[in-house]
Every structure is written in C-alpha cells, then in structure tokens.
N, C-alpha and C positions, 0 to 999 in steps of 0.2 A: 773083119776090120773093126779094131776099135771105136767109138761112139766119141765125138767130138769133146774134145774139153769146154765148159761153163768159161766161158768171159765177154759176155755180156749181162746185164741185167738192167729190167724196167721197172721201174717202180713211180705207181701210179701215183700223182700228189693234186687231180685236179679240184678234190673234193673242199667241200664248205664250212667244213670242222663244225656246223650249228648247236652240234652236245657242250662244246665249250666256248659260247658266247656267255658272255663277253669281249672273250678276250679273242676271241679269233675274230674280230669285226676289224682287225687292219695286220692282224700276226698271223701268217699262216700257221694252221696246228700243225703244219712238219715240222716246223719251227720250238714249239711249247717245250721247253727243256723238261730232262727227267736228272734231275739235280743241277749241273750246270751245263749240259749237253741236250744238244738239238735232238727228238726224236731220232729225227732223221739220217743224224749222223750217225747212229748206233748201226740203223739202219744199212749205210753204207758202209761204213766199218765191216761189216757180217759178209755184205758182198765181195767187199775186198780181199777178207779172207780168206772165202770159199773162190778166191783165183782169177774174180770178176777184174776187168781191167774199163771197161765202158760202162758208165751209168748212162742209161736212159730217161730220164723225170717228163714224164708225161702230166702237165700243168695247163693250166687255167690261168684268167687274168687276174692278176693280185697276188702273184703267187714268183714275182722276179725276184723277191728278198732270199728266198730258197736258193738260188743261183748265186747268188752274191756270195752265201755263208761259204760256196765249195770253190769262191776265189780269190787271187792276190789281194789282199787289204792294205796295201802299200803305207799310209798314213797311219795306219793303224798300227804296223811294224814298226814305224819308222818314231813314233810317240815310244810304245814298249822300249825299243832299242837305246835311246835317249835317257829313258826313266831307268836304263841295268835292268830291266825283265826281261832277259834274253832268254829265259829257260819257257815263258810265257810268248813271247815272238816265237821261239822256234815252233811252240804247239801250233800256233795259230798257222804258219806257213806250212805245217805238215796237214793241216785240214785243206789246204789250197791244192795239195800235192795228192791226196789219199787217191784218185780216180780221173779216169777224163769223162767232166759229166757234158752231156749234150739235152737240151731242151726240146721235147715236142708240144706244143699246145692241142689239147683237147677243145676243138672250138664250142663243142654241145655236152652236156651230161647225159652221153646214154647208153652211161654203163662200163662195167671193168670193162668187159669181152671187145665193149669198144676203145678202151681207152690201153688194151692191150693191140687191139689192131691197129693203135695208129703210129706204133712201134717197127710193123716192117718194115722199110723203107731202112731204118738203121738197122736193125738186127740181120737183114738178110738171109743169107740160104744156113744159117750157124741155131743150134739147141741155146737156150739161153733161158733165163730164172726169171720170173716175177717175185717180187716182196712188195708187198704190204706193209704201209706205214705205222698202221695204227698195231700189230702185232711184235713185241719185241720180246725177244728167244733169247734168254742169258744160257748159256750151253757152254761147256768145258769146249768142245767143239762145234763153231759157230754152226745154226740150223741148219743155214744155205751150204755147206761144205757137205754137209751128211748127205743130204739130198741129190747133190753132185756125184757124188760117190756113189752113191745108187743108182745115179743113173748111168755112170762109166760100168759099174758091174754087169747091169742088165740091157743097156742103150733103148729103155722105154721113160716115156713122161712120165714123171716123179711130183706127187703130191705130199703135202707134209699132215700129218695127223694125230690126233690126240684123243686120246677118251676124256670121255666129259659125264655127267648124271644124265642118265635117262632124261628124266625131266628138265635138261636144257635141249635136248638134241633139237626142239623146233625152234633154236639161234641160231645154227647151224647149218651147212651143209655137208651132208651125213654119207659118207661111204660104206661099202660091203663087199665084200670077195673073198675068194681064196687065199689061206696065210700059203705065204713061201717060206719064209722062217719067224723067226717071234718078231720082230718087228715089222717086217714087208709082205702085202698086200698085191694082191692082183686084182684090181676093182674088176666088177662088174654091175653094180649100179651106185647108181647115184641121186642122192635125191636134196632136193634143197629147201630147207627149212619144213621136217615133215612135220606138219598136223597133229598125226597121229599114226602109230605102228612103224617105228622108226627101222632101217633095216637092221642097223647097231647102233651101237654110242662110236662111235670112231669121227669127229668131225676133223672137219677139212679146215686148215689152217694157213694164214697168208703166205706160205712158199711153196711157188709149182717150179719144175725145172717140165719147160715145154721143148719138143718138138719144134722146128721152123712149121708145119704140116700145120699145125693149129690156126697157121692165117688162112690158108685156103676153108678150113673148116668156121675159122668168125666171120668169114663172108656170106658163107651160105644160111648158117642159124639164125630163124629167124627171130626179130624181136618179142621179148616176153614182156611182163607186167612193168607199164609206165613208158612202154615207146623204144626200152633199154637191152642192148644185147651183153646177155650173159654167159663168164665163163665157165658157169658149170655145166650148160648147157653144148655147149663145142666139151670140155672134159669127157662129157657122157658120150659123144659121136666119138673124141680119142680112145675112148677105152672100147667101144664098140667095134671101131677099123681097125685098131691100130694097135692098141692093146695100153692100160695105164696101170701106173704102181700107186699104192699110198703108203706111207714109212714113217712109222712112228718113232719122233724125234727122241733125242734125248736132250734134257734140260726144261728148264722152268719156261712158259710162255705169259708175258702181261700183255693185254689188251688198254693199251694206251689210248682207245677212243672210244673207252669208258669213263666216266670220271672217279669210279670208284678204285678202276685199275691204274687207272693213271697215277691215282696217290698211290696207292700199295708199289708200285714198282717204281715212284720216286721215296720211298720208306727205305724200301728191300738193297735199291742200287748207293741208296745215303748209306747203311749200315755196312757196305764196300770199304765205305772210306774211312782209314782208319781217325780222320781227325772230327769226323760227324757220329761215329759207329758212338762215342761214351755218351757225349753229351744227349744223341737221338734217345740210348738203350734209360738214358736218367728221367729223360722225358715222358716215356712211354711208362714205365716205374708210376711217377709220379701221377697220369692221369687215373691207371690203372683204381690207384687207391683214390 
C-alpha cells in the first residue's frame, strides 16, 4: 500500500529569537521580514507547496501577532480597496487564504522533541513534516516537496541534509549511513553536535517528514541537557526501529537565525527582485571600491 500523502505540517515558533534583540523584545522573529515578507510566510509557502493543507504553529506567549499575519485583515483590505490598490488587497487576502493554520501553545521550553509532541492531538494517526523557522530553502523545488517525495517512494521518515566543512559539523547534528542513490541515505547514526570525530559532514537541516510513531517514541526519550526533550534523540530510536532516510536537498539553504544569514538571504532574495536587483548590484559596486 502506498505511504500517506504529506498534508499536515508543524512548525515550531515558541522560541525567544534573543540573537535578534532588539528587535524581537515585542516582534516575534517569525515575524522579521527577509525583504518585505515574514520569515514565516516563506516558510508556509514551501508547506503549501509540498501539498500541506494544515499548519500547525506551535507558540508561546507573545507570539498571537504570528496568527494574525495568516488572517482576514478586513480594515486593512477595506483602506487598500478604497486607496485602487486592489492588486495589493488581493496579495494581502491570498496570505489569509494560503493554509488553515491552527495554534498549539508550548506552555514550558523544553525542547523541539517537545514542542513537536504537543502537536498530536492535531496531527493524529497521518506522516506529517516539521519545518523550522529559522532555516529557509530557496529550491527550484520547494525543500518540503522533495522530502515528501522521498518519502511517498520509500514510506520511511525523511530528514533533510546538506554537507557542510568539517570543521562546522559540531553546529550540527551530523548523520551517517548507507547511500541508496547519490542523494538518499539510510541513517544509521546519529550524532548531535559532535566534539570531535564526526561520523561525516552531512548535517541534518530543519525539514523531517516524520512517521505518526515518533509520538509514541517522544514520550518515552528521556530528557537530555537543560531539562529539554530532543528530536534527534527519538530520530536515532526511528532510525533504530523503524528505519530513517536522510536526502540531500537541492537548492540553496539560509539560516535566518543567524544574523549574518539573515542579511545574506535578505541580499540574495532583494537581487530577485528586479526593481531592487540594479540599484542593490550599484551599491555593492560602490562599497566594494
């Protein structure tokens, strides 16, 4: 029997963005645009793509403006529509429309693994995708779709991966296994942010398409460093029982909750636009010398 179609996704947003204080002391960083768009929305965008039909935003307090962005702004249409920006209206009403997002509150921080378990109750007995906010995947074919697809091929939990330098792999949490073809992997370990003697350079990157089976497995791991239950830690029991892939994307990945990536990939997604691309390319010219 074929392996359930992808249409759900959680995507975790309880965190405290603290790398970008200032300005996340009242904006949440899902929030932080990368030109004139919400992280987040990119984010949900990629899910919709890859066939998602239910977002899950697993949030924290401070964090209802996130909610608001993915709905009817009725005043705000009704100003546009009045002002003849109907081309500007209709954007804003297709952001209301892109998904049916549902809230869960993280009431403690302790941890993805937990704040992906507090997702069953919606997701139910169905395979469904994590994404990570701070990771965004410009792909001719969005990330979350590939990953999907891998896992309708093989019907195992699907990790996303990229090689990285040696000497970052202890940012990381680092995969190893048998190739099945040049992009896909069949882990068998897993190690998270190693030390030293890394098993590859293959790190593990914010989109898993999991198993429903992963909840019963975040119940039982126990907590690790800081009180906090971790997803790689349930990953390593999936890949032990059950068996896990990891699948090396194609397309570019920024780490939007860096501040050094965060500008690079509000650079990279400005020189998109063709009415930013001249004046940006004159700019950068001009520092240069």
């Amino acid at each position: 029997m074929a392996p359930k179609k992808i249409r759900k996704a959680v995507i975790p947003a309880a965190g405290l963005g603290t790398r970008f204080l200032p300005a996340t002391k009242a904006v949440p960083k899902e929030l932080l645009p990368i030109v004139d768009t919400p992280t987040i929305q990119y984010i949900v965008a990629e899910a919709v793509a890859a066939g998602v039909r239910d977002i899950i935003l697993i949030c924290a307090r401070g964090k209802d403006s996130i909610v608001d962005h993915f709905d009817i702004a009725a005043e705000l249409e009704d100003r546009l529509e009045k002002a003849g920006k109907r081309e500007l209206r209709r954007q804003m009403r297709e952001i209301a429309q892109m998904a049916n997002v549902l809230t869960i509150r993280q009431q403690e921080p302790l941890g993805l693994g937990h704040a992906v378990l507090c997702a069953r109750d919606a997701i139910g007995d169905e395979p469904f995708v994590v994404m990570l906010g701070d990771d965004i995947i410009d792909a001719q074919v969005p990330g979350a779709k590939q990953l999907a697809d891998c896992w309708e091929r093989h019907g195992l939990g699907t990790v996303a991966l990229m090689e990285v330098p040696r000497e970052d792999t202890h940012m990381y949490g680092i995969a190893a296994g048998q190739a099945m073809d040049p992009r896909t992997v069949r882990i068998d370990r897993l190690v998270e942010k190693p030390k030293a003697d890394p098993p590859s350079n293959l790190a593990v990157i914010g989109r898993y398409v999991l198993p429903p089976r992963i909840f019963e497995i975040l119940e039982r791991v126990k907590p690790g460093v800081g009180g906090e239950i971790q997803l790689t830690d349930a990953l390593a029991v999936l890949a032990r029982e059950e068996g896990l892939l990891g699948y090396q994307f194609e397309g570019e990945r920024y780490d939007a909750g860096d501040r050094f990536g965060y500008l690079k990939a509000n650079i990279l997604y400005a020189m998109k636009r063709p009415e930013l691309a001249g004046p940006l390319r004159a700019l950068m010219k001009e520092l240069v010398k």
